[in-house]
VOTORKE-185509 format. One record per residue (C-alpha): x, y, z; residue number from 1; residue in three letters. Coordinates in nm, 3 decimals, always signed. Layout:
        x        y        z  num  residuo
        X        Y        Z  NUM      ALA
...
This chain:
        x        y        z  num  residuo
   +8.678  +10.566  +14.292    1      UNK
   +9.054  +10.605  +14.462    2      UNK
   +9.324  +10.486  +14.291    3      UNK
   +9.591  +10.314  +14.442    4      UNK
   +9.783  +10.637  +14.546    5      UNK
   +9.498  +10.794  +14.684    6      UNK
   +9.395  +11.031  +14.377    7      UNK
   +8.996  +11.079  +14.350    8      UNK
   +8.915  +10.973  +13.978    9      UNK
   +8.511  +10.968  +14.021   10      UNK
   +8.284  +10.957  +14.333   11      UNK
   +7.953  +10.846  +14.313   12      UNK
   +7.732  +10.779  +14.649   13      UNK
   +7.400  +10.531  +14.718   14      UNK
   +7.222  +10.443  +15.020   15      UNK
   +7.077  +10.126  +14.998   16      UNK
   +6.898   +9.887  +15.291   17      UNK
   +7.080   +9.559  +15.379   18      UNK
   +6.920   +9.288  +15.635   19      UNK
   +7.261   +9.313  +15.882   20      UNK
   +7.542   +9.451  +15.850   21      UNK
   +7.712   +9.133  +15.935   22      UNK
   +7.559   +8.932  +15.601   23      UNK
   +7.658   +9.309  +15.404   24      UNK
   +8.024   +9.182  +15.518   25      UNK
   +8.011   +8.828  +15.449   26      UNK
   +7.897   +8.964  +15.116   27      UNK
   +8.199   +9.118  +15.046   28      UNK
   +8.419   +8.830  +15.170   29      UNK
   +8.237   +8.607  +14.950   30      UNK
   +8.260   +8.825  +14.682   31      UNK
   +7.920   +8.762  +14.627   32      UNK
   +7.749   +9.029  +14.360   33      UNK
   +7.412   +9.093  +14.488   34      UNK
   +7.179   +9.367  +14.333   35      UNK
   +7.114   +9.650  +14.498   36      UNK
   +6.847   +9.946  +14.465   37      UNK
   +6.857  +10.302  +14.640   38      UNK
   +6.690  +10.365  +14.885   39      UNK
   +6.676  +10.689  +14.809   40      UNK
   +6.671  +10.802  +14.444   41      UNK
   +6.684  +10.595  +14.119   42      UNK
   +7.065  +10.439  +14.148   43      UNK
   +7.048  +10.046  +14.132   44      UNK
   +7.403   +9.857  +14.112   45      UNK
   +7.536   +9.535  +14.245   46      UNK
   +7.705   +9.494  +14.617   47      UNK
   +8.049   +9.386  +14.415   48      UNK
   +8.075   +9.401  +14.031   49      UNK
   +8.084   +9.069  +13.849   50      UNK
   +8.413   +8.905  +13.804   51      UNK
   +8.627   +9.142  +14.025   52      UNK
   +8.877   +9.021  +14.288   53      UNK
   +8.858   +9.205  +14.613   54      UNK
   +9.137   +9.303  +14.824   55      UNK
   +9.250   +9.472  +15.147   56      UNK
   +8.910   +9.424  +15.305   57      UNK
   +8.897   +9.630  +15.640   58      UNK
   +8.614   +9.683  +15.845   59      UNK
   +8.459   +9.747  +16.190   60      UNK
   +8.091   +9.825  +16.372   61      UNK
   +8.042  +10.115  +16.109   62      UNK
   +8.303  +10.141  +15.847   63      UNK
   +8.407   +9.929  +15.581   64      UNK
   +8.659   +9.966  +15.316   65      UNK
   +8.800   +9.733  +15.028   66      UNK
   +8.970   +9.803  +14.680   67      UNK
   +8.777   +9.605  +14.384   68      UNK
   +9.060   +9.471  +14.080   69      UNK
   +8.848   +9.461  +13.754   70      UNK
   +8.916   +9.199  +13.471   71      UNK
   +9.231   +9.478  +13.365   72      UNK
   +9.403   +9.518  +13.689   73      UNK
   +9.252   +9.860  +13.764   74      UNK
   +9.169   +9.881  +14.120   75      UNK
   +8.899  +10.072  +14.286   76      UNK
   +8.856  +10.204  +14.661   77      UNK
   +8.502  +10.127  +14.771   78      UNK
   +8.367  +10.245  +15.115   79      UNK
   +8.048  +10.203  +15.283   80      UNK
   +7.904  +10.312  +15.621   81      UNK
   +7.656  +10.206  +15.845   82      UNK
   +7.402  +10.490  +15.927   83      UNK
């Protein structure tokens, strides 16, 4: 997680398989919580946490990068990466 001014306050890393990259975006749009399993490892989560708002969504061919605003106002920098 960044916080708003950059700080790092936790990291935590998963790979997971999608079906396109476009739908992984529309997913985010949407804010549509889908689950999600590692592909590598034992990590499971969900694309976008239930009842966030999503904000400052910015992406291209590879990168992608959005802040998450949970039900207190916190927000949370979220990045992904095609590989």
């Amino acid at each position: 997680m960044i916080n708003l001014v950059g700080e790092i306050k936790d990291h935590q890393a998963m790979v997971i398989e999608v079906e396109s990259w476009e739908d992984y975006i529309k997913e985010i749009k949407d804010v549509n919580s889908v689950s999600r399993n590692c592909f590598i490892g034992s990590l499971h989560g969900t694309t976008i946490p239930r009842e966030v708002g999503v904000e400052n969504l910015v992406y291209d061919d590879d990168h992608l990068s959005y802040y998450i605003i949970n039900e207190y106002g916190t927000p949370s920098k979220k990045l992904a990466y095609k590989v």
